[in-house]
C-alpha positions in Angstrom: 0.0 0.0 0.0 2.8 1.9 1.0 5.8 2.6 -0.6 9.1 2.3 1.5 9.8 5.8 0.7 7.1 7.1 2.3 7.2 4.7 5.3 10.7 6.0 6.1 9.3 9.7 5.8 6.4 9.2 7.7 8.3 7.9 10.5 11.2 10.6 10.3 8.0 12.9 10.2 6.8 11.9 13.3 10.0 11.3 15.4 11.0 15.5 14.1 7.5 16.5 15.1 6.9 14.9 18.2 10.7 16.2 19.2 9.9 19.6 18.0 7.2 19.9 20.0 8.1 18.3 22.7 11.0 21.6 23.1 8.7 23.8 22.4 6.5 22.6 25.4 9.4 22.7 27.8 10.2 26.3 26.8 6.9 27.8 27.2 6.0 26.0 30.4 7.3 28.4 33.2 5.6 31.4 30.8 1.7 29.4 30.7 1.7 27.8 33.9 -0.5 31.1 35.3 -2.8 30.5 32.3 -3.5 26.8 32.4 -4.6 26.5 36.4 -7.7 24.2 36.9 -7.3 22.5 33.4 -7.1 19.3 35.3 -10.8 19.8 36.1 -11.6 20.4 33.0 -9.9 17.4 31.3 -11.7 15.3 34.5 -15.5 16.6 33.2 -14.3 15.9 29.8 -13.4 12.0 30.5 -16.6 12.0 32.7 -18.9 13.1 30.1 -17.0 10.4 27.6 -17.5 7.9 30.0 -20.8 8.8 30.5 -21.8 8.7 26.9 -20.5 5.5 26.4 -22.6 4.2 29.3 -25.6 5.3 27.6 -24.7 3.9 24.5 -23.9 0.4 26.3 -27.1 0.8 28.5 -29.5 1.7 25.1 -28.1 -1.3 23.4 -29.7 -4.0 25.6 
């Protein structure tokens, strides 16, 4: 499906971009820390409402 070109650039691709952001992160941390307080609630209400869809899903099934 794939040539082995593009296999070998689709991997360099994503080793580059994960690395590249990955510093970018760590430079900006100290800068956004003020900005991103309580995003650990929000992330929690998101996996709750996930969850929660998916519980309605299984329960409307049977």
């Amino acid at each position: 499906m794939f040539s082995t070109g593009q296999i070998y650039f689709a991997i360099f691709f994503i080793i580059v971009f994960v690395t590249t952001m990955i510093i970018v992160y760590r430079k900006d941390l100290k800068a956004l820390k003020p900005f991103y307080k309580g995003t650990y609630w929000v992330f929690l209400g998101f996996l709750i409402f996930i969850g929660l869809l998916f519980l309605i899903k299984f329960i409307m099934k049977e």
